[in-house]
C-alpha positions in Angstrom: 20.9 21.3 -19.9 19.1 20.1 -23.0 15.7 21.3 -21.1 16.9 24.7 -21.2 18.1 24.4 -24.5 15.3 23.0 -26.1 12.3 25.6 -24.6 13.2 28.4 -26.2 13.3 26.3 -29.5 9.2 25.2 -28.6 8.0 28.6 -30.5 9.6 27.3 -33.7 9.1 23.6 -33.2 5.9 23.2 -31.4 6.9 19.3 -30.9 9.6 19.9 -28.7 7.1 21.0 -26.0 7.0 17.8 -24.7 10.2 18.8 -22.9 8.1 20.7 -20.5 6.7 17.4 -19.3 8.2 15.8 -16.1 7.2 12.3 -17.5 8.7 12.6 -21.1 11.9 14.0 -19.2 11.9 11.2 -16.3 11.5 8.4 -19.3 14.1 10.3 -21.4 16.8 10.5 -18.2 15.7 7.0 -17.7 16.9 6.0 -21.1 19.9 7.9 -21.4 20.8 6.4 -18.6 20.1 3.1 -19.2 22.4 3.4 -22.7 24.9 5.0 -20.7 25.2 2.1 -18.3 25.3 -0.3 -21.4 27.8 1.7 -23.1 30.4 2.6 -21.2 30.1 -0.9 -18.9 32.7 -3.2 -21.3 35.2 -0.2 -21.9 35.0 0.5 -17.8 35.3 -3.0 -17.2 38.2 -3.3 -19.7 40.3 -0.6 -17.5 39.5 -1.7 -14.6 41.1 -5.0 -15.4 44.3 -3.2 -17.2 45.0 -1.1 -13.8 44.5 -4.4 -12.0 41.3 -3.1 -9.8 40.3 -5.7 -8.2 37.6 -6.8 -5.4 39.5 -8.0 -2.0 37.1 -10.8 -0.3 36.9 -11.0 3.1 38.7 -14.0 4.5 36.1 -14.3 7.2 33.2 -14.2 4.7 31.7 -17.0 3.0 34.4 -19.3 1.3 32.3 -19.8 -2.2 32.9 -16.1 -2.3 37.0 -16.2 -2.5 37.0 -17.3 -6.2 35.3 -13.9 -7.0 38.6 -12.4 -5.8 39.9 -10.1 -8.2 36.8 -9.5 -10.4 36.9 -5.7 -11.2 35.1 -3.6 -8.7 34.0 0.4 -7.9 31.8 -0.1 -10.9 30.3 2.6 -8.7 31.5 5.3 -10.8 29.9 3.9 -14.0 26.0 4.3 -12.2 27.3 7.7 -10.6 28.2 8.8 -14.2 25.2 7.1 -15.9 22.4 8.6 -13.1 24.3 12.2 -12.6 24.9 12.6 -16.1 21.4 12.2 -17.3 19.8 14.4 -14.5 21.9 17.6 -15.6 20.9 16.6 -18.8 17.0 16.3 -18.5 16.7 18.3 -15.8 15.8 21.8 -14.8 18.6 23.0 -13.2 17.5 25.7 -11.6 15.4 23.6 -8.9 17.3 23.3 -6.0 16.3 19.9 -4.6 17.5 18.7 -7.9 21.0 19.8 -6.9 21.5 19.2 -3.3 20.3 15.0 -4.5 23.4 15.4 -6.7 25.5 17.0 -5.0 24.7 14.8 -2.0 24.9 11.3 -3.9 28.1 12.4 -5.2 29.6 13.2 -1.6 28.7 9.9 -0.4 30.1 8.3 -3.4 33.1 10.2 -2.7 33.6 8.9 0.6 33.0 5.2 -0.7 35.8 6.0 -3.5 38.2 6.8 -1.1 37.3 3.5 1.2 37.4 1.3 -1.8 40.9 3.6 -3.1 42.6 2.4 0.2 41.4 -1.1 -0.4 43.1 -1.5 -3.1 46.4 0.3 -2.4 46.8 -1.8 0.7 45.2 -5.1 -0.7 43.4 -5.6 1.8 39.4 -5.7 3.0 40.0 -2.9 5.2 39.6 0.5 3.6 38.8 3.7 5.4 38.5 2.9 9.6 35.5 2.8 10.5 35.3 6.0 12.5 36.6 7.9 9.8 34.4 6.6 7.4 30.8 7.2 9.8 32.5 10.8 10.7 32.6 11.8 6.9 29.1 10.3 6.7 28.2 12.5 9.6 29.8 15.7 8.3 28.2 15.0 4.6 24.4 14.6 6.5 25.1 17.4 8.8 26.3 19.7 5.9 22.7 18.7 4.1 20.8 19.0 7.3 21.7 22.3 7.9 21.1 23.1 4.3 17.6 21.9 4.7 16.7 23.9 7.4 18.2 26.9 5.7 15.8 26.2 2.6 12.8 25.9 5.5 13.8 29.4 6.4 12.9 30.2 3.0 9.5 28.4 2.9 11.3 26.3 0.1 11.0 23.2 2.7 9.6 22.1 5.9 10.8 20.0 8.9 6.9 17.8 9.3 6.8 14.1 9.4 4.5 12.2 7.7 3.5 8.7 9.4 2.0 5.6 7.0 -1.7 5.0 7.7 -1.9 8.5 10.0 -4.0 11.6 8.3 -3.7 14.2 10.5 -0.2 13.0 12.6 2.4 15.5 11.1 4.7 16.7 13.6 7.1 19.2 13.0 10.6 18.1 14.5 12.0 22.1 14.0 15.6 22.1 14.9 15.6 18.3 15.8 14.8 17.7 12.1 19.1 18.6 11.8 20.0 14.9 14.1 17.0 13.2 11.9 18.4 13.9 8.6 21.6 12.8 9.5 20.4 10.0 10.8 18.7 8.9 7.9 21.3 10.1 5.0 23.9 7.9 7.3 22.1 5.0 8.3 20.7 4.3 4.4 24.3 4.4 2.8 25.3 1.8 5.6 22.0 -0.1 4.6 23.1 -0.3 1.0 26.9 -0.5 1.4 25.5 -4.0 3.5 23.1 -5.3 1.3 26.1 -5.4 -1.8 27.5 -8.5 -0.9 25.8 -10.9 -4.0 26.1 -10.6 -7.5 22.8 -8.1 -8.3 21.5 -8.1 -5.1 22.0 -4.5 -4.2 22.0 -3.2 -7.5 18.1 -4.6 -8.2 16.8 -4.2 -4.8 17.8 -0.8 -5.3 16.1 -0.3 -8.7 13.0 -1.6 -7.6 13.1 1.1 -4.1 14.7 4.4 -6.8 11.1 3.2 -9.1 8.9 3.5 -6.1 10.4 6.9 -5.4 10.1 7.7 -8.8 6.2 7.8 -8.9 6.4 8.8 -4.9 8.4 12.1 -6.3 5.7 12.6 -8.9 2.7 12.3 -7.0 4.4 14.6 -4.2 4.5 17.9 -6.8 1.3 16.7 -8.9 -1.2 19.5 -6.5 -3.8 17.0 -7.6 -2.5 13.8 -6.4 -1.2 15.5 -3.5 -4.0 16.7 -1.8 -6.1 13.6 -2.9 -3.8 11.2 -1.0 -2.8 14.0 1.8 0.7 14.4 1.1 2.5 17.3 2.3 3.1 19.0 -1.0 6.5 20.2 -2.3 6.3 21.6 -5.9 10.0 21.7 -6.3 9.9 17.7 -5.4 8.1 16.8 -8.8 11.6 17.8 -10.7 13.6 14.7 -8.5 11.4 12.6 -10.5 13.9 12.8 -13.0 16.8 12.2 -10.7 15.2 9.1 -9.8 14.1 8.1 -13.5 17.9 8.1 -14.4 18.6 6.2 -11.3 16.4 3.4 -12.4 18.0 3.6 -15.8 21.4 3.4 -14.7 20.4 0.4 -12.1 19.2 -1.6 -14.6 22.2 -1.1 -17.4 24.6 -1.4 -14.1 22.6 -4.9 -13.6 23.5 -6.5 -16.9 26.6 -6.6 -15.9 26.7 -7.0 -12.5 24.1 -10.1 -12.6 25.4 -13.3 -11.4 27.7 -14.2 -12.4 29.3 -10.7 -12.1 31.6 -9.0 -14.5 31.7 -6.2 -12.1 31.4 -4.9 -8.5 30.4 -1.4 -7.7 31.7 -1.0 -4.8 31.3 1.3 -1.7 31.4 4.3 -4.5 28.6 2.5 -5.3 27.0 1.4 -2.1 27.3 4.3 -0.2 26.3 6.7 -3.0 23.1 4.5 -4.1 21.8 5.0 -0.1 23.2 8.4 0.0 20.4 8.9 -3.2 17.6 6.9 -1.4 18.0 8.8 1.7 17.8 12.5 0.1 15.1 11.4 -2.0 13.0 10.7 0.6 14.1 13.0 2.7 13.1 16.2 -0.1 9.8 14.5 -0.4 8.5 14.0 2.8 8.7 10.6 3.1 11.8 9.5 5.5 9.2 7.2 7.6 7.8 5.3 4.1 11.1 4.4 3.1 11.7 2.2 5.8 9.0 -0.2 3.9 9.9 0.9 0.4 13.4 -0.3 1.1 12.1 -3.1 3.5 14.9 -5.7 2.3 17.9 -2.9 2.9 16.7 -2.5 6.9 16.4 -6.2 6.9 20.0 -6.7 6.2 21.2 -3.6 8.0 18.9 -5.2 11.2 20.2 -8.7 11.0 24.0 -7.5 11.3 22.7 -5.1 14.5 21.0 -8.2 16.2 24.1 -10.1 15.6 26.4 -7.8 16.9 24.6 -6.9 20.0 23.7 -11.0 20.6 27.1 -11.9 20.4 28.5 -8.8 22.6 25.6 -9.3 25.2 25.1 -13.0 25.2 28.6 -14.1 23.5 25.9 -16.1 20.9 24.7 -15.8 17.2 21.5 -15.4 16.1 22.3 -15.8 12.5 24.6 -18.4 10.7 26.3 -15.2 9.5 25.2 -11.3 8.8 24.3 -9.3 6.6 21.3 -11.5 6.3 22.1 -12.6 2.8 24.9 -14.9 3.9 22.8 -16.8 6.6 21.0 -17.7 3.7 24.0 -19.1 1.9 25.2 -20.8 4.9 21.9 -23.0 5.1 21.9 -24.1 1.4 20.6 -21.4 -0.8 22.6 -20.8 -4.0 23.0 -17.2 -4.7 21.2 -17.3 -7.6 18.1 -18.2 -5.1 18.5 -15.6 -2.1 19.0 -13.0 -5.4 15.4 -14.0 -6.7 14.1 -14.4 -3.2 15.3 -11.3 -2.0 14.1 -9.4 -5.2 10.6 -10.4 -4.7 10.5 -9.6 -1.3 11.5 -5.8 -2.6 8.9 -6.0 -5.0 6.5 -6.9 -2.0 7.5 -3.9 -0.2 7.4 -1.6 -2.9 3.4 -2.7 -3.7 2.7 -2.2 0.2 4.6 1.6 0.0 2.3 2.7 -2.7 -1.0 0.9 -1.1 -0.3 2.3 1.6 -0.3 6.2 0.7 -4.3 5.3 -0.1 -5.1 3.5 3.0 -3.9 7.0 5.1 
């Protein structure tokens, strides 16, 4: 909105030209963001505690974790409102992939509100049933896919894979992009939504994978950066560099208060709407494949509850003390505090090899 508003003030006020710049927009969503977060977090927190919205703890989880019982949760809605708000702000809305990462985030947070709404209705851990909570995951990807292959009609997108360390392997997946995309969108808000079970673990990991799409999303629409590390290049990408600038800004304002030990909880409005964003992201900009390594310690957790489940169903034994992977940690001595850190540096890692590994192609 205030892009819009300011250009046609540039003739008059030469300064404001700046606005025209993806990186003074991307730092100024980041900020706004950021103050946002910082803002609103003690009022949010406030209500949250006066309508007696409280987090459920699984019985069957670790039992440190039962005397966080109560501690205000779908803090969800303050990073949806301090990342959303920001991008319509600094954005140029007239660039579509802008608004279908909105627009999607916001549909996978509204399934998460309506899991963590049942929660606490029925007091209880179990929210939406599992089937209908993957079906309105499904629909949501479905509904994107087939907007995605709409836009490819339009030579506004295209259905190509790009492969880490592989110049010249682009296939194009045509229709079967539509299964892949779901896929993806699906199986990165599950990723998330089990990765947020520490104080700040989700929230940073998460900041440290939105930054490394950041400057993937810039490179992607730079034509000069593009072609010089063989990217498939989308122009319209270069504008979700401000989507992902506010969503680093809101992470890290949502982080101050959600750092152990936690004021706050975001939630599966939060969970599911944070991989919703990392999914869509990478899917606009071509890199669905990389984002397996930029967010290396979300498929970690997501993996370690698979193995488990399919040990104990074929074997009837566990591989892990517990999963997600973060409690198997906790179970052999850790103290939160440490698998946070721990867990936090291995993102970091990731992130590093991501971006090395767009020159070693």
């Amino acid at each position: 909105m205030l892009y819009h508003l300011l250009l046609p003030l540039v003739p008059s006020l030469p300064f404001l030209n700046v606005a025209r710049y993806i990186t003074f927009r991307t730092a100024a969503a980041s900020l706004t963001a950021l103050a946002i977060s910082l803002l609103l977090g003690p009022w949010l927190i406030r209500r949250l505690r006066t309508f007696q919205i409280g987090q459920v703890i699984r019985q069957e989880g670790p039992q440190s974790h039962q005397s966080k019982a109560g501690t205000p949760t779908m803090g969800g809605l303050l990073i949806l409102a301090a990342a959303l708000g920001p991008t319509l702000l600094w954005a140029d809305l007239t660039n579509l992939p802008v608004w279908l990462a909105v627009l999607t985030t916001a549909a996978f947070g509204g399934i998460g509100f309506l899991d963590d709404y049942l929660k606490i209705t029925r007091r209880s851990s179990g929210g939406l049933a599992p089937r209908y909570k993957m079906g309105l995951q499904m629909v949501t990807g479905l509904a994107v896919s087939l907007v995605l292959m709409w836009m490819s009609t339009q030579d506004l997108y295209n259905t190509r894979l790009i492969f880490p360390f592989f110049k010249q392997w682009i296939p194009d997946l045509g229709w079967f992009y539509v299964p892949f995309a779901v896929f993806v969108l699906v199986a990165w808000s599950n990723a998330v939504n089990l990765t947020d079970g520490l104080d700040g673990l989700a929230i940073s990991t998460f900041a440290v994978a939105a930054a490394t799409l950041t400057a993937l999303a810039y490179v992607t629409g730079h034509k000069v950066f593009a072609d010089y590390l063989l990217l498939v290049r989308f122009a319209p990408a270069a504008e979700l560099t401000v989507f992902c600038g506010a969503l680093v800004g809101a992470s890290l304002g949502f982080l101050w208060y959600n750092a152990h030990p936690a004021e706050i909880f975001m939630g599966d409005v939060g969970s599911l709407a944070l991989g919703g964003a990392l999914g869509i992201v990478a899917i606009l900009i071509k890199q669905e494949i990389l984002l397996v390594f930029v967010g290396g310690v979300f498929v970690m957790e997501a993996a370690s509850v698979i193995i488990q489940v399919t040990s104990f169903k074929l074997r009837g034994t566990r591989v892990f003390r517990m999963a997600p992977l973060h409690h198997h940690f906790e179970l052999i001595g850790w103290a939160e505090p440490k698998v946070i850190t721990r867990f936090l540096i291995i993102a970091i890692i990731f992130a590093l090899f991501s971006l090395t590994s767009l020159k070693l192609r």
